[in-house]
N, C-alpha and C positions, 0 to 999 in steps of 0.2 A: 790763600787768597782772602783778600778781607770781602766781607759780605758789606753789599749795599741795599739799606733799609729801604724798598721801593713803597711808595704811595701813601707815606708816612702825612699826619694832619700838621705840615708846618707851616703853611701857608696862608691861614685863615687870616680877615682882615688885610690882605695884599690888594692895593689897588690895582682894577683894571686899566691901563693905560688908554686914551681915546685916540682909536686910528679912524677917524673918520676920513673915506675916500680911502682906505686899504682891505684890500682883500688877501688874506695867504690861505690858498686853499689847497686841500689835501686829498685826491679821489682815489680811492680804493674801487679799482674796477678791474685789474690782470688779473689778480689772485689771491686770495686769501689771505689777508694781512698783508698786502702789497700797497703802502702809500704811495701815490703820483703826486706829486708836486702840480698845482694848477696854479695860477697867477691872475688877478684882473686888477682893475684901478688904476690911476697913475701912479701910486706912490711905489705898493707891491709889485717891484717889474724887476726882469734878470738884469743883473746889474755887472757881467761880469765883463762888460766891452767899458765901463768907468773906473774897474780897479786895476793896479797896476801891479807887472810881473818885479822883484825883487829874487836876487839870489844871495844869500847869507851862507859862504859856506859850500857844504853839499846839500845843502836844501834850496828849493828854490818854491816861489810863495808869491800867491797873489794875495791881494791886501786893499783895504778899502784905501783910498785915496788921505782919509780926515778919520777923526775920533769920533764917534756915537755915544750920545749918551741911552743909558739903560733907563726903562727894560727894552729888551732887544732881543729879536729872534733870529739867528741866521740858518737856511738852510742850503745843502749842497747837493749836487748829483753828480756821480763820475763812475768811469768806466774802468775794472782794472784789464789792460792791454795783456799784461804777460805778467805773471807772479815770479816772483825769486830771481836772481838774474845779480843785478848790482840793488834792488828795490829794499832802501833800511827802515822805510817807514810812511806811511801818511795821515797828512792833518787832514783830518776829516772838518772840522770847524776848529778856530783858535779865537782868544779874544787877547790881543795884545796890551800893553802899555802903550799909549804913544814912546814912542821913542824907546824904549825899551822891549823886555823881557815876555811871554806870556803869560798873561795872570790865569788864564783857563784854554785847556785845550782840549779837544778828546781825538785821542791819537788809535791808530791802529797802526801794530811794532812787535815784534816779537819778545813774545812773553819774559819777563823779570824772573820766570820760577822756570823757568826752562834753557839748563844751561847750553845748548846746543842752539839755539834759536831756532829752530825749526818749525814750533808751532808759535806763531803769533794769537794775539788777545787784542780786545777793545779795551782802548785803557782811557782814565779820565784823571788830569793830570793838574795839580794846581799849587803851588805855592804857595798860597795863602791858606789853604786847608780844605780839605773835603774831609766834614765832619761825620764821623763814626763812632756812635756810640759817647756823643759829648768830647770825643777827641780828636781835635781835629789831624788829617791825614794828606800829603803832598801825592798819594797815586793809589788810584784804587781799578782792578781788573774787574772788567763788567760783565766778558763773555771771553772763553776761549774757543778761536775759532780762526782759519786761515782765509785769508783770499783766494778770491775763485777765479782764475783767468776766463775774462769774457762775459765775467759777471757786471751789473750795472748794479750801483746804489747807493742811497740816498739817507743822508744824514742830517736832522732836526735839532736844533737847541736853542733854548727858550730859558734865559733867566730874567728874573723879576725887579724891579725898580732897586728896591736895596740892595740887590748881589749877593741873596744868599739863597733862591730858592732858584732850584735847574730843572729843567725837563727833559728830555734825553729820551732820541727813538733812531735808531738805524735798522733801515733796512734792505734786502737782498731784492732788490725788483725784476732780477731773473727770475729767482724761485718762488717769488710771492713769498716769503716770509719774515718776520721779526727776527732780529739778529739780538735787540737789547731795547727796551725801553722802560721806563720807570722816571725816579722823580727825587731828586739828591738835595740833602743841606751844605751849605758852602760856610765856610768862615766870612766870607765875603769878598766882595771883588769894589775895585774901583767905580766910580760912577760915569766916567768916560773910557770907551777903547773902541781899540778897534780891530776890528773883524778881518778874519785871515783864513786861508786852508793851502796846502802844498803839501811838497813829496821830498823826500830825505833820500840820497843816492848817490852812486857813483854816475859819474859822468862818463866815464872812460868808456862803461861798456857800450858794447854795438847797440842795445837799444839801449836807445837815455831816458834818461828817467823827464818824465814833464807832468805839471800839471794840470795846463789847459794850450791845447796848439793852437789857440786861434786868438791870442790876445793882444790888445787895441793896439797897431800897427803907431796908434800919434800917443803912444807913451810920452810922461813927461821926462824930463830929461833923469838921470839914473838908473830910467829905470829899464828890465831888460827884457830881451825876447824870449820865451821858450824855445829849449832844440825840440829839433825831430825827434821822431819815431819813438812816443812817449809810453814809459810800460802806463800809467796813469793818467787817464784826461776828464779833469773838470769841464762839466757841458753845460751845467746850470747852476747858478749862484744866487739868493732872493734872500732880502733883509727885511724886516717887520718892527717898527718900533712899539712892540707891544707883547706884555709876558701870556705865552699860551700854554693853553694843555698837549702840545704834540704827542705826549705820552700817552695820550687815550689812545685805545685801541676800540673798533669794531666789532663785533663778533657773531658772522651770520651762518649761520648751518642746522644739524641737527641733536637733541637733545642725548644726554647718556643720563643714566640711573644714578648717576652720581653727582647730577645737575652741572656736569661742564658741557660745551659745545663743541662737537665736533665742525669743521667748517667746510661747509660744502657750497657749491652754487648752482646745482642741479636738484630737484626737484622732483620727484610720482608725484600724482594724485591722492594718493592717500598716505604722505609723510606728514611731518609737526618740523615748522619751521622754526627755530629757536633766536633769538638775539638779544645780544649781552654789549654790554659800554664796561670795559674793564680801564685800570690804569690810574686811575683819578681819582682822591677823595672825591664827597660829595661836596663840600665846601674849602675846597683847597685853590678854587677860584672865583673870580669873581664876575664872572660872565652865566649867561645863559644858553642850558641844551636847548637843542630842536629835534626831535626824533620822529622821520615819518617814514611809512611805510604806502608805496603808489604800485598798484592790482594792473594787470594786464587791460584794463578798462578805464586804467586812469584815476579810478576812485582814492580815494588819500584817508589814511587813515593816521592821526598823530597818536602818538606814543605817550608814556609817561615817564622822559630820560631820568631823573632823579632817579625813581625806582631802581634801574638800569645801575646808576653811580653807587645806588647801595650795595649791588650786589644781586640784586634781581636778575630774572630772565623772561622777558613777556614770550611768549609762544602762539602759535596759529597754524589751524590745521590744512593742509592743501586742498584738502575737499569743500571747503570753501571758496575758494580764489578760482577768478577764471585761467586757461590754461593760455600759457605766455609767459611775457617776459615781466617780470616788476622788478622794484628797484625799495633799497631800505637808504633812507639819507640822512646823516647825521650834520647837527651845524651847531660849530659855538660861536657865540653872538657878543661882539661887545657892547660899548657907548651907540646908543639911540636901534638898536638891535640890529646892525648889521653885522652881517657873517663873518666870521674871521679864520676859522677851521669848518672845511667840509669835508665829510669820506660818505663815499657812495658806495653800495654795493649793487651790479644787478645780478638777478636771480632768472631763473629759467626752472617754468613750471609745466613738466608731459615733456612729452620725446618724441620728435620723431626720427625715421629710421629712414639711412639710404645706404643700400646693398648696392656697390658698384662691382661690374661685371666685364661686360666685353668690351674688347679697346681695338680701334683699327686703323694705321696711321694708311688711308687709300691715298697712295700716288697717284693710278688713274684718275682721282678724282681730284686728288688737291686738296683730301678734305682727313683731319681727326674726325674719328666718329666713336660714339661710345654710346653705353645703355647704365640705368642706373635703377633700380626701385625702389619707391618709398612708398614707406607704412606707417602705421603710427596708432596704437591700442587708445590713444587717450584723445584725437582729434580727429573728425570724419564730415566729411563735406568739403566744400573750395577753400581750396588755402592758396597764396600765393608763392609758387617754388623758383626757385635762384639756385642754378648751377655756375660758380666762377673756377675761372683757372689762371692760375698763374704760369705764363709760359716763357721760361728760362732758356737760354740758350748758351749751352756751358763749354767749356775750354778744361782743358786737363795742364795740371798744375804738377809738373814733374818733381818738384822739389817735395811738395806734402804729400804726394800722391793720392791726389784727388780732387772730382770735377768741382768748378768754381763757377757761380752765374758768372757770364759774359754781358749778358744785355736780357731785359725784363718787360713784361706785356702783359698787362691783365686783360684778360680776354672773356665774357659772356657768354659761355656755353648755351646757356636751358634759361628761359623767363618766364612764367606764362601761369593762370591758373590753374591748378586740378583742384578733379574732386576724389579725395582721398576714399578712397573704400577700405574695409577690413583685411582685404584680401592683398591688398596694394594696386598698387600702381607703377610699370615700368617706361621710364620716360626715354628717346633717343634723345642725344646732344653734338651737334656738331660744329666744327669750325675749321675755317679756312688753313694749310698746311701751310706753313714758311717758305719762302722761295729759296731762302740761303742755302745755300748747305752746310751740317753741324749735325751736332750731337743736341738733341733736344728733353727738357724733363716741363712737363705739362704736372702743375698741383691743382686739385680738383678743389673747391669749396665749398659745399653749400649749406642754403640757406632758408630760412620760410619766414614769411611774415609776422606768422604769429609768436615768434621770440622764444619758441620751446626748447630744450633742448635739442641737439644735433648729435645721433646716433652713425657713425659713417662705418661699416662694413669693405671689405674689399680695397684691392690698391687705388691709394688715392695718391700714385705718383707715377704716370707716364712717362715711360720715356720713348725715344723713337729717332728714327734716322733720317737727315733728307740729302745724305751721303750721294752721289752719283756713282750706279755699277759700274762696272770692268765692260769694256768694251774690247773684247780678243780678235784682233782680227788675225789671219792664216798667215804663217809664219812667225807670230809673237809666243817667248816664253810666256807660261800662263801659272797658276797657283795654285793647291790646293791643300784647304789649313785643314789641321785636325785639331782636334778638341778632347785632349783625355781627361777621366773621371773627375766631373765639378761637384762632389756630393757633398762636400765639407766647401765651398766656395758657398751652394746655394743653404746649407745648415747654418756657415756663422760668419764668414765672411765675403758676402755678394758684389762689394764693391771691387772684387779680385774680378769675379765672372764678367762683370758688368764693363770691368774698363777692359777683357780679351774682345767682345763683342765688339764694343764701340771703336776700335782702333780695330780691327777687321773693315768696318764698313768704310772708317778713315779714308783708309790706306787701298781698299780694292780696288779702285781706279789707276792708283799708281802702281801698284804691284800686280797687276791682271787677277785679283785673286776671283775664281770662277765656282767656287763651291767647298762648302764649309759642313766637315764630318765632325757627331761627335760620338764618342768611343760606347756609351751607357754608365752608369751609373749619376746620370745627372743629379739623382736627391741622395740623403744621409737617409732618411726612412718612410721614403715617400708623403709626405705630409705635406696638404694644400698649401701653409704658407712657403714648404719648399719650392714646390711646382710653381707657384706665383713670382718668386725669384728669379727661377728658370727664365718663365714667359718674360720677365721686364728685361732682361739681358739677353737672349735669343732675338728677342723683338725689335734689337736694333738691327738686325739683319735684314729684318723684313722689306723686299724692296730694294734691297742694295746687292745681295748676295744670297742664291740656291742655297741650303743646307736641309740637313738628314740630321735622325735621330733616333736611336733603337734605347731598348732598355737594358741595363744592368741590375746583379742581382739585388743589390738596394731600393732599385726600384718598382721590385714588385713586396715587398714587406707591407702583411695585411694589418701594419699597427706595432708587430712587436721582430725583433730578431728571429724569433724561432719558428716562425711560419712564413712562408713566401703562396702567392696566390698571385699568378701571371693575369690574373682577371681582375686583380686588386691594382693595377698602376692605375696613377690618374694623368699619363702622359697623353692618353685619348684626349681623354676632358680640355686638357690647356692646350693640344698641339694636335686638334685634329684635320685629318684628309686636305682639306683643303687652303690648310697654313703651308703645303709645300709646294711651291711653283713649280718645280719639275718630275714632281711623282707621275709613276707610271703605272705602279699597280702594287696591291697589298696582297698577304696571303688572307685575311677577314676583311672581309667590307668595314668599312670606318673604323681601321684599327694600323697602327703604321709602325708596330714591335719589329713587322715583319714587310718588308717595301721596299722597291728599286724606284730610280732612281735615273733617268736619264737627260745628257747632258752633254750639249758641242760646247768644248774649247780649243779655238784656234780653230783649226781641220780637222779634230780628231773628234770620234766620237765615244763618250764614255760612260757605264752603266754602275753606278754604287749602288751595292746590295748591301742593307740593314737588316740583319738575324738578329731575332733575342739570345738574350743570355739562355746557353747550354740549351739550345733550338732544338725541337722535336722533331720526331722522325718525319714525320707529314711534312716539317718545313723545311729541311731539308730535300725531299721530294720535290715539293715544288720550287725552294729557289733552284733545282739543276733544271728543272723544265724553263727557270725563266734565261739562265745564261744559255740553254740551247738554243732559245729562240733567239736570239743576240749575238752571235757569233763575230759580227762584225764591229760590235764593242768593247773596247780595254776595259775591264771590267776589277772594281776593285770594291774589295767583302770587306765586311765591318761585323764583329761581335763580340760581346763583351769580355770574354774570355777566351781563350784561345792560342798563347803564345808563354810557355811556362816564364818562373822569374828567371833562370840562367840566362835564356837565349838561344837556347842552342836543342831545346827539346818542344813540342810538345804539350797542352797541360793533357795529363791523365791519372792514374793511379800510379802508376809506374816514374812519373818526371815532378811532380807537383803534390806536396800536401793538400791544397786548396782546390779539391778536382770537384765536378759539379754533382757525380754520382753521390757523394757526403754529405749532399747540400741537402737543406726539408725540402726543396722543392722534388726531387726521387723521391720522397717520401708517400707524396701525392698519389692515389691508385691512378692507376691507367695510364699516366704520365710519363714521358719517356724524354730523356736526360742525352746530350751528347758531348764527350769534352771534347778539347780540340786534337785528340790525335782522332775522334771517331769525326768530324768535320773534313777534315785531310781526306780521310780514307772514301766517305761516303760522297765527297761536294767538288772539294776543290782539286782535286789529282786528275780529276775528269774531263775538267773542261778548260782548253789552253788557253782561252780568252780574260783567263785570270791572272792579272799581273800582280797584287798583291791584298794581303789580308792583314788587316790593322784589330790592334785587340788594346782592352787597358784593362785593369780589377788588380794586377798585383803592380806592387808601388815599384819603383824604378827611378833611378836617378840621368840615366840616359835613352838612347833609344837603341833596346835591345833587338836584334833580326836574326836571321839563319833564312839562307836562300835553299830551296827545296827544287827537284825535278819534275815537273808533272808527267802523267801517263804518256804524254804529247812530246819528250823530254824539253818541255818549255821549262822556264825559270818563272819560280813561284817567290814572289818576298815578303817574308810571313814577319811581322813589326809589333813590339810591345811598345807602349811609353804610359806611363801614369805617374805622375809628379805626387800626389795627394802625401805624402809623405814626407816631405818639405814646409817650409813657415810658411803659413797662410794658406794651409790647405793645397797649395802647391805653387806658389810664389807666383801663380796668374802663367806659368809656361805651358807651351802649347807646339803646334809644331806646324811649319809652312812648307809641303812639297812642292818644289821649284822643277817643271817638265820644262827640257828643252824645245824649241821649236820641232824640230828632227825626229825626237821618240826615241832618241839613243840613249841620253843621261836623264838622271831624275836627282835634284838636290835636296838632303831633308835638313831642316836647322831646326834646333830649339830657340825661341823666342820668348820673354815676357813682356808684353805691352805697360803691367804693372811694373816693372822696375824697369824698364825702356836700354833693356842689356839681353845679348843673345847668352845659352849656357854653356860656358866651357868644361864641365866637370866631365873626368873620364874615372870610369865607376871602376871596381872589383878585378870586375871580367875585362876588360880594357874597351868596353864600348864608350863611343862618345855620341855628342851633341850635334854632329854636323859629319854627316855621310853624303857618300857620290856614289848614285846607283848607273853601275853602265847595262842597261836590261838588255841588251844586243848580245854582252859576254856571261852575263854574271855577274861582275866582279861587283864590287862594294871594297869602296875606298872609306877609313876614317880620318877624320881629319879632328884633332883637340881644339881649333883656335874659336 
């Protein structure tokens, strides 16, 4: 790749051209080296509703109407839709011959030194020469680097009256960064062209290549429309008849020992804020810096840019400055000194802090409610605080899989002054609930007056149901989902958990679903931002549908695998006592490892019992005292283990490598361990009001059962399922018991809400995805379909 000499002194004695009544402005305010295209004046205005669409080819190209005489600035913005596809190339800027050829263009294309094309380059392309090294060259590689689908960006160039000096700046305005900028010798270019940018492509494919879909509808005659569904669209196009520095860069942050800038826009009290003007000889133009810097108080203090052009770095320490927001502003000035380039930077000086915490979407009331605190080490006294939310109301997109806004609200939580103390401050926030029903995601924002930084802690993304429950009346089939092991759903992939919840509350109303179990192991190693996953996806339930939730052995790890500590979950914390609508009573006051559970659907009345993982003997004890008091309850057990991998045993020492006596938790003194043959022997053989016991922890591709006798000789149906095993942590399946009106049959099917398909797969053993329990016989029907 040939090297391009940047910020070389070719330029001196080039006159400034005089745009009086133009402004082309440039504000650097998303991100650190992120130019924004600004516009004022009549002259400098998007002019891309006056240029007209042209197809040559498989290029298609908007283009100035007439030829322009130089100097002349063109700049563009466009968005890339979709990379790779049919897409062979785009002009980022061209400057044409009338009627002819491109005398300058700078193209992004897949690289010339790359025989595969695979990776594209910025390239700058000229026929008349781009001189290097005193000899001149028809293409020179500026940066290698690919398009980023969904990225926006914006490309500048600036050549000078005679046509031999360039200025050259693209940039990534998603990422806030420089892609290429510097400052080139040309052999020279004509004195009139005209200005152009498009996309190089197939047509054929299903997405067409375009450049801009919204061009002037009263084209003149030849000229043509853009298609649809453009992988490329130009949204901003603005000309300048004047040669600029676009190359300059800003450069605001904090200082290194090696006197570069790191670029930051956050601020302590007691940092050194640094800023630098790179890019630019100091006499390679012939206009005028302006460099100032304006204090949370307004105060202005100008700079010395020259300094800056040399090389300099002016510095200032923050313990000086009041704490807020400032701003650093740069301006080059031409004829009678007005502004012709600006970049602004603002800065944010202190922090403050808001810890969001409880969230509560109350039906009764109609209302979001939530709590948040703020603190702040560097500001104390009345400040004014601003709680916003954006409240989205999203639709599920089968095809991407995954929720999409539907329709949008910003909505004013929290306004008002406080007075911050050291200690904080916890605010409530509330607002009115949606009437619709949907799936809802509430984004939290805030904000303070005094422009400091914004510390946000805690989920700043609600989400919430305003689904309507199941209404079972006597005689209706009724539902009841189960939920096996989400540990690896709420570890790495939550929007699996998130869309089984959300399509549960969907669906309750049409499918009577009355109560929603899940099996334990909800986290991978119990860790808060697990449990916070949990809660935003459980929490669609809230209000729409009963459910239960016990622990599994992942969910009591005090930090590391090798230790478990039952007093270590934090399922108390995020899911307690009083998140469960239909609890009836726990084995520990405000702890629900260990809880029933009771519950009419239809006529019938029914008792789900939650044991921890390998449940101790005391709890054991007490849940027989609670199914004896309940006799006249169908009563069905939940715990995390309990049903070996075959199916057909048991876990113990004897059926199951993975038995709980191996586990650190025996390790524990005084501690007492039960697997599932000692649960059978000690619990469930006992008492006939137990129709069945549901278990997950070993992975499974179907749903494994073995029907048992009780003492009673009733029929026990003792059920494994855990998916985790599977892509995406378990492909989002889950399982829907379908109870007939009658009490005779029970249907179980496998279901994924996330791929919107029931499971057919018949495992090993020949169990499948879709059983017919007749509890009257016994028998148990499989069915493959």
């Amino acid at each position: 790749m040939l090297a391009v000499r940047r910020f070389r002194r070719l330029f001196r004695g080039v006159r400034l051209a005089s745009a009086a009544g133009l402004v082309l402005g440039l504000l650097l305010v998303a991100a650190p080296g992120a130019f924004a295209l600004r516009l004022a004046g009549e002259v400098a205005q998007d002019v891309r509703d006056a240029w007209l669409v042209h197809t040559e080819g498989r290029e298609v190209r908007l283009a100035s109407p007439g030829a322009l005489q130089l100097p002349l600035t063109v700049a563009s913005r466009f968005t890339v839709q979709a990379a790779g596809g049919g897409l062979e190339r785009i002009v980022l800027a061209a400057m044409q011959v009338p009627g002819g050829d491109d005398a300058l263009a700078l193209v992004w294309a897949p690289s010339p030194s790359n025989w595969f094309g695979t990776v594209w380059s910025l390239q700058l392309q000229s026929p008349g020469g781009i001189m290097q090294g005193g000899v001149p060259v028809s293409l020179v590689e500026l940066a290698t680097v690919n398009p980023a689908a969904g990225h926006t960006y914006e490309a500048l160039v600036s050549v000078d009256e005679e046509g031999r000096g360039l200025a050259l700046a693209v940039v990534d305005r998603t990422e806030g960064k420089s892609l290429w900028r510097g400052t080139v010798e040309l052999a020279g270019l004509p004195g009139e062209l005209v200005p152009a940018m498009g996309v190089r492509g197939s047509f054929e494919e299903q997405a067409q290549v375009a450049a801009y879909t919204g061009a002037h509808a009263e084209a003149e005659a030849g000229a043509a429309t853009w298609p649809e569904g453009a992988l490329v669209a130009f949204d901003r196009i603005a000309l300048a008849p004047a040669w600029l520095p676009v190359s300059a860069q800003l450069s605001v942050g904090t200082p290194t020992r090696s006197g570069q800038i790191v670029e930051v826009q956050r601020f302590g009290t007691d940092d050194t804020i640094a800023i630098g003007l790179r890019g630019v000889e100091p006499d390679a133009f012939a206009g005028a810096w302006r460099l100032t810097f304006t204090d949370a108080q307004g105060q202005n203090r100008m700079l010395d840019a020259a300094a800056l052009l040399a090389g300099g770095t002016w510095e200032l320490s923050t313990g000086d400055l009041p704490i807020g927001s400032a701003q650093v502003r740069l301006e080059y000035a031409g004829d009678g000194g007005r502004a012709l380039l600006v970049a602004e930077r603002e800065l944010a000086i202190g922090s403050v802090r808001f810890q969001f915490t409880e969230f509560v979407a109350d039906k009764a009331r109609g209302e979001l409610q939530g709590r948040v605190q703020v603190t702040s080490s560097d500001f104390q006294g009345p400040v004014a605080v601003r709680v916003a939310g954006l409240l989205e109301r999203l639709a599920w997109d089968a095809e991407r899989r995954e929720y999409v806004p539907e329709t949008r609200e910003r909505v004013v939580l929290f306004e008002d002054v406080v007075a911050l103390q050291p200690e904080g401050v916890t605010l409530s926030y509330s607002t009115p609930m949606p009437d619709e029903p949907g799936t809802w995601r509430l984004r939290l924002e805030p904000s303070t007056e005094v422009g400091a930084g914004i510390d946000s802690f805690g989920p700043q993304e609600r989400w919430f149901s305003t689904h309507p429950p199941a209404r079972i009346e006597p005689g209706e089939p009724f539902t009841v989902a189960i939920l096996p092991d989400t540990q690896l759903y709420t570890y790495t992939y939550p929007y699996v958990f998130t869309r089984q919840t959300a399509w549960l509350a969907e669906v309750a109303a049409e499918r009577n679903i009355g109560m929603v179990l899940h099996l334990g192991d909800v986290t991978e190693q119990n860790n808060r931002w697990e449990w916070e996953r949990a809660d935003q996806s459980l929490g669609l339930l809230d209000g729409v549908i009963p459910y239960a939730v016990t622990v599994g052995n992942h969910d009591i790890i005090d930090g590391s695998y090798s230790v478990y500590d039952r007093r270590a979950t934090l399922l108390n914390e995020f899911f307690p006592p009083e998140r469960f609508t239909r609890l009836a009573g726990t084995f520990e006051p405000g702890r629900v490892e260990n809880s029933y559970h009771l519950v009419t659907l239809g006529d019938r009345d029914f008792l789900f019992l939650m044991l921890e993982y390998a449940p101790r003997d005391e709890v054991l004890a007490w849940a027989g005292e609670v199914l004896q008091a309940h006799p006249d309850h169908t009563a069905i057990v939940v715990t995390h283990t309990y049903l070996a991998g075959t199916g057909t045993a048991r876990v113990s020492p004897y059926s199951s490598s993975d038995y709980p006596q191996k586990s650190p938790l025996a390790k524990v003194p005084g501690e007492s361990v039960n697997d599932g043959e000692d649960i059978w022997a000690k619990l469930i053989r006992w008492h006939p009001n137990v129709l069945m016991v549901w278990s997950g922890h070993i992975p499974t591709t179907a749903i494994r059962y073995r029907m048992s006798a009780g003492a009673a000789f009733n029929p026990v149906y003792e059920l494994l399922a855990d998916f985790q095993g599977e892509g995406l942590g378990g492909s989002g399946w889950l399982v829907l018991l379908e109870f007939a009106p009658d009490g005779t049959k029970v249907t179980a099917r496998t279901y994924s809400p996330y791929l919107g398909t029931y499971n057919t797969t018949v495992d090993q053993y020949g169990f499948t995805n879709h059983i017919i329990i007749e509890t009257g016989t016994g028998r148990v029907q499989r069915l493959s379909d």
